[in-house]
C-alpha positions in Angstrom: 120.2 113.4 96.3 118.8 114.7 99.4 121.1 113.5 101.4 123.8 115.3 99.9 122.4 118.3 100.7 124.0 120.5 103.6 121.9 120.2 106.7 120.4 123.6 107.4 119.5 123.4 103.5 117.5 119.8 104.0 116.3 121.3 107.8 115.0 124.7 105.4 113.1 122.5 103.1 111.4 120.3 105.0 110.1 122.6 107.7 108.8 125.1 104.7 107.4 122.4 102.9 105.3 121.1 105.6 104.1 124.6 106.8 103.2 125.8 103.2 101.1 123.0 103.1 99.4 123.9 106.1 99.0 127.5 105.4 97.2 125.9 102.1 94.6 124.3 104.1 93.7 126.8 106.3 95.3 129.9 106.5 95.5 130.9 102.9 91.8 131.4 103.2 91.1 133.7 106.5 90.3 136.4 104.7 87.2 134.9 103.0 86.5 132.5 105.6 86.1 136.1 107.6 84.1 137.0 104.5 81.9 134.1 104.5 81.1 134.7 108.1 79.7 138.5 107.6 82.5 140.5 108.7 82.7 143.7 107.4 85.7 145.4 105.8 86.3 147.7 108.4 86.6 144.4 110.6 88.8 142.5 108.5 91.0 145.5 108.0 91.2 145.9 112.1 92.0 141.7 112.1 94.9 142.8 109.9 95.7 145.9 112.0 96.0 143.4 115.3 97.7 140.8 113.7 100.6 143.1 112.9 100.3 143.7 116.4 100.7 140.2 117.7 103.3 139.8 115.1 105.8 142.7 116.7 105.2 141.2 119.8 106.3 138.0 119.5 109.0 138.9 117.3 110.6 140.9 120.7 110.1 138.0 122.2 111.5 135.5 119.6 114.1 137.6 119.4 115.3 136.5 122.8 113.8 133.4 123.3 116.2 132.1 120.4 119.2 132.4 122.3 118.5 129.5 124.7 116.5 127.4 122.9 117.1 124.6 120.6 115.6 124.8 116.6 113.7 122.0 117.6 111.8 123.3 120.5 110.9 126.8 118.1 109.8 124.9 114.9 107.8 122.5 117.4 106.3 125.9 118.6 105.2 127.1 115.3 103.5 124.0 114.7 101.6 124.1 118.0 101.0 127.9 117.0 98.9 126.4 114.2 97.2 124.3 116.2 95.8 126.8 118.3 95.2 129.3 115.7 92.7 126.7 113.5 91.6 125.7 117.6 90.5 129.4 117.7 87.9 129.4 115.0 85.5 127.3 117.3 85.5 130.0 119.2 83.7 131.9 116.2 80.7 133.1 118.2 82.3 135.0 121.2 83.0 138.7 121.3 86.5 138.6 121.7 87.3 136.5 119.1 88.4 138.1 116.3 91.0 140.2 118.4 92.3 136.5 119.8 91.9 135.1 116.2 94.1 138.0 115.4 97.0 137.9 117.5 97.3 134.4 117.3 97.5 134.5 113.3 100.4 137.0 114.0 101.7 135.3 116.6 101.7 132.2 114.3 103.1 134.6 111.4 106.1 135.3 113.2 107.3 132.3 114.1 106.7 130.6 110.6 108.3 134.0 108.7 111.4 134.8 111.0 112.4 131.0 111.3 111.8 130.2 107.4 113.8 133.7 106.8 116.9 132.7 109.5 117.4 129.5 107.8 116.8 130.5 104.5 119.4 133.4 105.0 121.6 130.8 105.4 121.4 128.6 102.4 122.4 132.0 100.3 125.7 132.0 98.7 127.0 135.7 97.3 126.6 135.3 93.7 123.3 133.4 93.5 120.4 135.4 95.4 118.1 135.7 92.9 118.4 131.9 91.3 117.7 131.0 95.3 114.8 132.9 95.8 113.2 132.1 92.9 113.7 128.5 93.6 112.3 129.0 96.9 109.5 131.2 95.9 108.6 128.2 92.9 108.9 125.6 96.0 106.1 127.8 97.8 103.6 128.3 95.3 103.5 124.7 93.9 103.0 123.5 97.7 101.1 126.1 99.2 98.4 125.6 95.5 98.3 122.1 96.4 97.5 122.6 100.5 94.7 125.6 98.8 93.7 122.3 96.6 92.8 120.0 99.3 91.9 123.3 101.7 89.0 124.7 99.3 87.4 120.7 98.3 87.2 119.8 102.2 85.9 123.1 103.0 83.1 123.1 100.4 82.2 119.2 101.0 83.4 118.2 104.2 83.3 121.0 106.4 86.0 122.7 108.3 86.3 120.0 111.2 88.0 117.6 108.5 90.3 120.8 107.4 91.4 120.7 111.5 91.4 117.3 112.2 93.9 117.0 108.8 96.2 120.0 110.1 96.3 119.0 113.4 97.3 115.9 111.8 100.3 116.9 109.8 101.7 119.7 112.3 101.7 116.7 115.1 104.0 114.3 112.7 105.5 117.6 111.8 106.9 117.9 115.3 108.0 113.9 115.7 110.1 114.6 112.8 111.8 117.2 114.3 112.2 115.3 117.4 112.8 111.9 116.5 114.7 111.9 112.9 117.0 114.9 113.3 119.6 115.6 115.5 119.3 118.0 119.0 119.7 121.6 116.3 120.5 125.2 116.7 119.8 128.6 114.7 123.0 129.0 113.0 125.3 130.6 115.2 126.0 134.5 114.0 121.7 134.5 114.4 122.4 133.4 118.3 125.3 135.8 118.6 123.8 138.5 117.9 122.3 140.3 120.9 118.7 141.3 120.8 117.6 144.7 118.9 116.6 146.8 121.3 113.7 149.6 120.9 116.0 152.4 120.9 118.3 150.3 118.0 114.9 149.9 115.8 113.5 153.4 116.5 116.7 154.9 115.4 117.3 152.4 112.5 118.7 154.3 109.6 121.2 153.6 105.9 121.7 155.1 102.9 119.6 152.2 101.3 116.2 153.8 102.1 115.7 150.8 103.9 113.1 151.8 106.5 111.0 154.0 104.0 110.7 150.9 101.9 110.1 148.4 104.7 107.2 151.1 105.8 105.2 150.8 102.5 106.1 146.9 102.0 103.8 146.0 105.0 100.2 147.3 103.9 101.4 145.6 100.1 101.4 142.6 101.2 98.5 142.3 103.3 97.0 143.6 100.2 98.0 141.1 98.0 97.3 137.8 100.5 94.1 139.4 101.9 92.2 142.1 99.5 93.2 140.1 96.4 92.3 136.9 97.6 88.5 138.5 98.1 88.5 140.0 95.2 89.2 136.2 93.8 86.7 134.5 96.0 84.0 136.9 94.9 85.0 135.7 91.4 84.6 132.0 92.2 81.5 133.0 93.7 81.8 132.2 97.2 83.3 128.7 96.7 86.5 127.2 98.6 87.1 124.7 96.1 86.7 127.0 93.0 88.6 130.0 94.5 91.6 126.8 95.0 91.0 125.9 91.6 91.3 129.3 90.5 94.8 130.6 92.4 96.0 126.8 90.8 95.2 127.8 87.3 97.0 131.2 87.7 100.0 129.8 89.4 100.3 127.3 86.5 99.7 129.3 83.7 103.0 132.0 84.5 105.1 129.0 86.5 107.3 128.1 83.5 108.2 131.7 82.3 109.0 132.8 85.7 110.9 129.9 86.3 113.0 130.8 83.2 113.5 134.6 84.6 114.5 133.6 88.0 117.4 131.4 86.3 118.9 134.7 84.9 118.5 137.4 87.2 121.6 137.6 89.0 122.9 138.2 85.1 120.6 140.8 83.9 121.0 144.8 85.1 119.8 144.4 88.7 118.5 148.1 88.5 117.1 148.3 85.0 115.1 145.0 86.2 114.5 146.0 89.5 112.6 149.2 87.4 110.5 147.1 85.5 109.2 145.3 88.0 107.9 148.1 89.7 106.7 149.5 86.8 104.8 146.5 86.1 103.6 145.9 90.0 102.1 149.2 89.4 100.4 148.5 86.5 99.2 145.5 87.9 97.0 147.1 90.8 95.2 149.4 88.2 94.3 146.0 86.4 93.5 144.9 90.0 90.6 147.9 89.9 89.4 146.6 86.5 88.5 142.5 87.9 85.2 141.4 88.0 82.7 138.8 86.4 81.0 141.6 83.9 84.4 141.1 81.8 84.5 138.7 78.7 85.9 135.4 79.9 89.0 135.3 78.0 89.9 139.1 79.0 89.1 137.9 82.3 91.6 135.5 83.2 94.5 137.3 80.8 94.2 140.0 83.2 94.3 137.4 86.0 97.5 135.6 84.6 99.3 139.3 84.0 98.7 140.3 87.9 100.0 136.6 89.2 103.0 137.5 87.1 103.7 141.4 87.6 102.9 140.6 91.6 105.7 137.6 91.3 107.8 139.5 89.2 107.9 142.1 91.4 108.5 140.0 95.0 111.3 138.3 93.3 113.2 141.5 92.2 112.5 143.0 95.2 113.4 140.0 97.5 116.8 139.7 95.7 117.6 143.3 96.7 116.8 142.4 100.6 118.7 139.7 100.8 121.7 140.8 98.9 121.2 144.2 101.2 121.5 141.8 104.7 124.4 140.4 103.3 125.9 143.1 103.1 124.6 145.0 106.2 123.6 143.5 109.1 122.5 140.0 108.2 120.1 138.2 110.7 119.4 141.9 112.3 118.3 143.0 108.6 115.4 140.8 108.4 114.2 141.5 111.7 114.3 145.4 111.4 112.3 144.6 108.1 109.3 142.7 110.0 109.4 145.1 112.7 109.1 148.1 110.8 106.3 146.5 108.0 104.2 144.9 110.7 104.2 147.8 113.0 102.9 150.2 109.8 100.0 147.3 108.9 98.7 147.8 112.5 99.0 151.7 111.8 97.6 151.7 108.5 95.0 149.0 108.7 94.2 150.4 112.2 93.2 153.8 110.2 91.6 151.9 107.4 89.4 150.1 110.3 88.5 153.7 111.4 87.3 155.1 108.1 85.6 152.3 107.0 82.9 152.6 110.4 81.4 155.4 108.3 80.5 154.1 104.8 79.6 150.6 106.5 77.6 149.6 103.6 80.5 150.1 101.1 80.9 146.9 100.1 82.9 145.4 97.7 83.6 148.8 96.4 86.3 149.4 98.8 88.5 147.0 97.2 88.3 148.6 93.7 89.6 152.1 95.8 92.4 150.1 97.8 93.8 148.9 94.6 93.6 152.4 92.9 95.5 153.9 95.9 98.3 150.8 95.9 99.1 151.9 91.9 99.4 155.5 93.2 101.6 154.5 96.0 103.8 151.7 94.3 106.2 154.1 92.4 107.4 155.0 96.0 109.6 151.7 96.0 111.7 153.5 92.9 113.4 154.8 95.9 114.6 151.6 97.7 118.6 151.9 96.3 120.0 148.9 95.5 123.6 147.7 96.9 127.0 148.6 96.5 129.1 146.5 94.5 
C-alpha cells in the first residue's frame, strides 16, 4: 500500500512520523520540565518570547537556504537541530541558558513546522482540505501520545539521560534513512521558485481575508495551548511525567473516534456556519480552562478535560482548513511563511510583555494561569473576523 503512494506523500509521512515521536519524548514536555526546575512564569513566558525570536530568524534564513539545498540535507538539519536542543539541557546550570535553550527550541521549531507545512501543502488536492488535515492531525496525536508515553515513564524512572540517549538514537537513523533509502530529493519546485519574502513584502503584507489580524492573535493561542495548558495538566498529575503522559493519552483517546467522524465530513458541511461553532466552542473552552483543578469531583473533572481536548481540536481543524484552502488560493508556499512570520514575531512581542509584568507579582503562582485563560475566552471571538475564501 505504501508503495503506491506518491512520493512527496510517503517522504511527508515518514519525516512527520519520526519527528512527532521525538517531540513526544522530549519536547512535548519543556514547559514543565522548566517547571520542575523552579522557573518562574515570568521566565517561562520570556523562553517563549525568545523562542519566537529564534524562530523568525531562522525562517529568513530557511527561506533562502532552501533554494540550493537538497530535502535531504534540511530534514538531516532538523534532526541534528534536535540533537542539540535535548544537548542543551546539560547545560541547565549556566546563566545563559535559558536564552540558548530558547533559540534553539525555535530554531528547531522552524525547521520541523515550515518543512512538515511545504510538503504537507503539497499532498492537498482542492476539494479535500479538511478530510487531509484531519487525517494528518489524527496521524499526530496518536504518535506524538505514544512518544509523551515513553517520554513521561523514562523521565519519572530512568532519568532524562535515557530520554537523550533514545532521541539521539532515532533522529541519527532518522537521517540514514533519508540518506541511504531515498533518492537525492528536492522541495517541490513552485516552493524553490519562489524568491525569498523580503521584509518590506512581510511588513506591507495585506488581503481582504484578514489574514494578518488573524495570524497576529493565532501566535500567543497556541503557545497557550502547548505550554500554559500542559502546566495546568502537569499540576493535575501532580508533578509526574508518566502520569501527565498518561493523562494527555486518555484525553486524546476519549474524543479520537468522534473527531475522526467530523473531519470525514467537513469539506460537506457549511464551511462558515462550522467555522462559527468552532470558535464559539474554542471560546468556551478557555473559560472551562479557568475552572481546572483537583478540588473538582473526579468525574466532573475529566468531562471538562475531554470537552477542552475536543473544542481545542475542533477548533485547529476548522481553522486549519481555512488556511490551507486560503494558500491555495493566494499565494501558496509564501502563505504559510507570512503566517509563521507574523504569529512568531507577536509571541516574542506578547510573551516579551507578559515576561515584563509578571517581574512584579513574582509570587503569583499558579494563579496566573487561571487569568491567562480568562483573557484567551475574551480574546477568542476576535478570530469571527478571519473571512473565509471565495468560491
Amino acid at each position: 500500500m505504501a508503495s503506491q503512494l506518491p512520493a512527496a506523500t510517503r517522504h511527508f509521512y515518514r519525516f512527520l512520523g519520526l519527528h512527532s515521536f521525538l517531540i513526544g519524548l522530549f519536547p512535548f514536555f519543556i514547559p514543565v520540565f522548566l517547571w520542575r526546575q523552579g522557573h518562574t512564569p515570568a521566565e517561562i513566558s520570556a523562553f517563549i518570547a525568545v523562542t519566537g525570536v529564534g524562530f523568525v530568524l531562522t525562517l529568513w534564513l530557511w527561506d533562502r537556504i532552501h533554494k540550493i539545498l537538497s530535502l535531504n540535507i534540511i530534514i538531516a538539519a532538523s534532526f541534528l537541530l534536535e540533537s542539540i536542543l535535548l544537548a542543551n539541557v546539560f547545560l541547565n546550570q549556566q546563566p545563559w541558558f535559558l536564552i540558548a535553550f530558547a533559540l534553539i527550541n525555535g530554531a528547531y521549531n522552524c525547521f520541523f513546522w515550515i518543512t512538515q507545512r511545504a510538503l504537507f501543502f503539497e499532498t492537498l488536492d482542492d476539494a479535500d482540505t479538511g478530510r487531509k488535515f484531519g487525517n494528518f492531525q489524527v496521524v499526530v496525536i496518536i504518535i506524538i501520545k505514544t512518544g509523551v508515553l515513553f517520554g513521561g515513564l523514562l523521565l519519572d524512572n530512568a532519568g532524562y539521560m535515557s530520554v537523550f540517549l533514545l532521541s539521539v538514537l532515532i533522529g541519527f537513523l532518522g537521517m540514514l534513512s533519508f540518506f541511504l533509502f531515498a533518492r537525492p530529493m528536492d522541495l517541490p519546485p513552485r516552493l524553490r521558485e519562489t524568491p525569498p519574502l523580503q521584509l518590506r513584502k512581510i511588513l506591507h503584507f495585506r488581503d481582504k481575508y484578514r489574514s494578518h489580524q488573524t495570524f497576529l492573535l493565532d501566535g500567543p493561542f497556541l503557545f497557550m495551548e502547548s505550554y500554559f495548558w500542559m502546566i495546568s495538566l502537569f499540576l493535575l498529575a501532580h508533578e509526574s511525567f508518566w502520569k501527565l503522559g498518561a493523562l494527555v493519552v486518555f484525553l486524546s483517546l476519549s474524543f479520537s473516534i468522534l473527531f475522526y467522524l467530523i473531519k470525514n465530513h467537513i469539506n460537506h458541511l457549511p464551511a462558515q456556519r462550522i467555522y462559527a461553532i468552532a470558535v464559539a466552542g474554542y471560546c468556551v473552552s478557555w473559560l472551562m480552562h479557568a475552572t481546572v483543578d483537583d478540588h473538582l469531583g473526579l468525574g466532573w473533572l475529566f468531562t471538562t478535560l475531554i470537552l477542552i481536548t475536543f473544542c481545542t481540536s475542533f477548533f485547529r481543524l476548522a481553522f486549519n482548513k481555512r488556511f490551507f484552502d486560503l494558500a491555495k488560493q493566494t499565494s501558496a508556499h509564501r502563505y504559510l511563511f507570512l503566517k509563521s512570520y507574523y504569529s512568531q514575531a507577536f509571541i516574542a512581542l506578547s510573551f516579551g510583555i507578559a515576561a515584563t509584568m509578571l517581574q512584579i507579582p513574582e509570587n503569583l503562582g499558579s494563579g496566573f494561569l487561571q487569568i491567562s485563560y480568562v483573557i484567551a475566552a475574551a480574546l477568542t471571538p476576535v478570530y469571527f473576523i478571519y473571512r473565509q475564501p471565495e468560491k
